[in-house]
N, C-alpha and C positions, 0 to 999 in steps of 0.2 A: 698321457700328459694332459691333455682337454679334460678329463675325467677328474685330475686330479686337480687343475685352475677349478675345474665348475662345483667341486665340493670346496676349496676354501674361498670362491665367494661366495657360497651360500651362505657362510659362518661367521660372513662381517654383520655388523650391527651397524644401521645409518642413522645419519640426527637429520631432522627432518626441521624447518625453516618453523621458528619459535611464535605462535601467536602474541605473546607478550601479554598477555591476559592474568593482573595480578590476582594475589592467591584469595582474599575477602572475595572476590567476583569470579572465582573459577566455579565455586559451586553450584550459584544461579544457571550460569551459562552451562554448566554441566545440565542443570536439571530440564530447561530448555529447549536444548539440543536431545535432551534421553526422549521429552514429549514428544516433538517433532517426527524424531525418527521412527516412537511407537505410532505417530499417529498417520504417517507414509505408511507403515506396516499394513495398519486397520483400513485404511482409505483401498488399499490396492489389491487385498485381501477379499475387502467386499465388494470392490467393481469384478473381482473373477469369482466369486461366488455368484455374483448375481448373474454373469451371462450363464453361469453352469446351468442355473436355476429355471430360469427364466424359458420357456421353451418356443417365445418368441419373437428373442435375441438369438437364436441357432440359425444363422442367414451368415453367408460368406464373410461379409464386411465386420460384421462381431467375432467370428474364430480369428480375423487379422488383428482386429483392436483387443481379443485376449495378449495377444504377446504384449500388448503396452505394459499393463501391470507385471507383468513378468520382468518387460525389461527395466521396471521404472525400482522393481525388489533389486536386482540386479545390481544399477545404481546405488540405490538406500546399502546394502550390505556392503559396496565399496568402501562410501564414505563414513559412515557414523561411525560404527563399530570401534575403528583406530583414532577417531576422532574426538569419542568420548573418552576412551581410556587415556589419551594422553592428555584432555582436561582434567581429568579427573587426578592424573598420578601428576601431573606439573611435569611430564617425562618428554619429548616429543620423540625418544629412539625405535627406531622399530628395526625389526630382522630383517635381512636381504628376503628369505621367503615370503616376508608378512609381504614388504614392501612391492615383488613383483607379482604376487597375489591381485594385491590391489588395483596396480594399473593394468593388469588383464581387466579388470573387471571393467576399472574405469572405462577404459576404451571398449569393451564390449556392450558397456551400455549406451555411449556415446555413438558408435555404429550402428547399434540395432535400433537406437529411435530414429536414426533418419532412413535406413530401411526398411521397417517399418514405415514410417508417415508415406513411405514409397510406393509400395503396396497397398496402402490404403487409399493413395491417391489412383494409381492403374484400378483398383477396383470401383471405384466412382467414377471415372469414363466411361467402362464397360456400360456401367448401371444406365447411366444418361444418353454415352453418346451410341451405346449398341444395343438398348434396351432388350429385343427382340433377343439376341444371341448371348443375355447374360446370362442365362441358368444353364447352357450348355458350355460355355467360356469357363464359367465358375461353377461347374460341378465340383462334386466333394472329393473327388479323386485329384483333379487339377487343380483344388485349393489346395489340399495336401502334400501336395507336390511345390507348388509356391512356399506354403511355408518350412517346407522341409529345405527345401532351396534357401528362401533367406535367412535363417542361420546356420546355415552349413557355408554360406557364404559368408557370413559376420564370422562367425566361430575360425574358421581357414586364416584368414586373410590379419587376424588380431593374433590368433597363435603364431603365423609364423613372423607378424611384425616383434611378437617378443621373444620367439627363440632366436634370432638373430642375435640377440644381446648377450643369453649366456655364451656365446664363443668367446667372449672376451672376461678378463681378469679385470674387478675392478683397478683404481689407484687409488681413488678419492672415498667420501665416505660421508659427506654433507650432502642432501636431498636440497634442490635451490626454492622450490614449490614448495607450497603446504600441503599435498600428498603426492604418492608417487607415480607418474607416468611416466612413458616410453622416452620422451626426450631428458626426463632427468634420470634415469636410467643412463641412459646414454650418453650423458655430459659426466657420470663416472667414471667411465672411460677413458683411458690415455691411448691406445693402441686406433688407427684409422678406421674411421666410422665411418665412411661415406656411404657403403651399402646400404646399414642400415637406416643414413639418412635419404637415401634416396627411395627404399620403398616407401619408409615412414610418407616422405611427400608423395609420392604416387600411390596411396592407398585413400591419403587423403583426398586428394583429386579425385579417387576413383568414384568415393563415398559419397562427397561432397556433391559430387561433377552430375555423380548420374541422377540423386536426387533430386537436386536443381534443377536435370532436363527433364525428367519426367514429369514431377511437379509441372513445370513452365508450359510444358504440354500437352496435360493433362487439361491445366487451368482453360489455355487455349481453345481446347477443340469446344470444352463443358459453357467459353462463353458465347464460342460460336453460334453451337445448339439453342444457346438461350437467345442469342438474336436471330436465328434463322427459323425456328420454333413454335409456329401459331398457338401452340397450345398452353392456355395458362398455369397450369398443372407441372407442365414438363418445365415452363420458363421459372416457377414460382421453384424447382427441385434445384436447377441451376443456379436460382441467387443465393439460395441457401446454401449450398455445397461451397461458391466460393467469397459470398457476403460476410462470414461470420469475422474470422479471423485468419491474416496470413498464412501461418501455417499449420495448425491445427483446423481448419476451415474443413478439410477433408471428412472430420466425426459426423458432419451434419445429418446426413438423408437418410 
């Protein structure tokens, strides 16, 4: 019986919430959005060529800032893709498969840049506040272990936020968003949803929560160092790691 609800709602078709975008200005904004998206493509293509390349970009903190571009195609494939063709066809419907396609993705990209930036902030404490113990901390076996960990951590924790969903039989058939994620997913639903509202919120937490500490922590000890720090070398690596900007600050050193 579950086998047979989860094959016919794979076979509904959703209307997805209408940009309103008249038809003389759909083709611009098509053409627009086509650049963009090629141009996310080209941009992130060649920041992961160039660390390939580069032989000296091969340092810990660059194998972590490879998954950016990874995660940032991730994204890009989310969004454009369905986003063009329904400018371009004036259509906004998409498949139940398309649709939960996508908010996997969504949310996999939205988890993995904040774990990531995660990671890249634990690795700039190392560098600063343990200088002496960073090449044994971050050898290439327990980088690879770290990033095997953080998306096997994103990957788990996103899959099972969305297999939760197929136990249930839609009712509804209108997407409230203009694409689709896990709570509009879930607002198609008539049957109780609390479970899956309550991981949805405790994943968020977990994501949000641990980033924040570590970040917060991380920032911490790195301005510590910089005030405790006679040396101007080490103080000048500290302002730079967290002078640039809020939270990309971490790219600097």
């Amino acid at each position: 019986m579950a086998g047979q609800n989860l094959n016919q709602t794979f076979s509904y078709h959703l209307q997805i919430a209408n940009f309103d975008i008249p038809t003389p200005v759909s083709y611009p904004v098509f053409t627009i959005g086509l650049l963009l998206s090629l141009f996310s493509v080209f941009c992130n293509l060649t920041i992961m060529l160039l660390l390939i390349t580069q032989r000296t970009l091969h340092k810990p903190m660059f194998y972590i800032l490879f998954s950016l571009p990874i995660n940032d195609l991730i994204g890009a494939t989310a969004f454009f893709p369905q986003l063009l063709v329904s400018i371009l066809a004036q259509n906004r419907s998409i498949s139940y498969p398309a649709c939960y396609l996508q908010a996997l993705l969504v949310h996999l990209y939205g988890a993995g840049s904040l774990t990531i930036l995660t990671g890249m902030a634990y690795d700039r404490y190392i560098a600063i506040c343990c200088p002496l113990r960073y090449n044994s901390i971050m050898s290439s076996s327990n980088l690879m272990k770290i990033l095997v960990f953080m998306w096997l951590w994103v990957i788990t924790l996103i899959v099972v936020l969305l297999a939760l969903v197929t136990r249930f039989k839609i009712c509804r058939t209108t997407i409230v968003d203009i694409y689709c994620n896990n709570p509009s997913l879930v607002r198609l639903i008539c049957d109780d949803t609390r479970i899956n509202n309550y991981y949805g919120l405790l994943i968020t937490a977990v994501f949000q929560g641990v980033s924040l500490i570590v970040v917060i922590f991380t920032y911490i000890q790195i301005l510590l160092t910089c005030v405790m720090n006679k040396s101007p070398d080490a103080r000048s690596k500290a302002i730079q790691t967290c002078g640039v900007s809020p939270s990309p600050c971490i790219f600097c050193c």
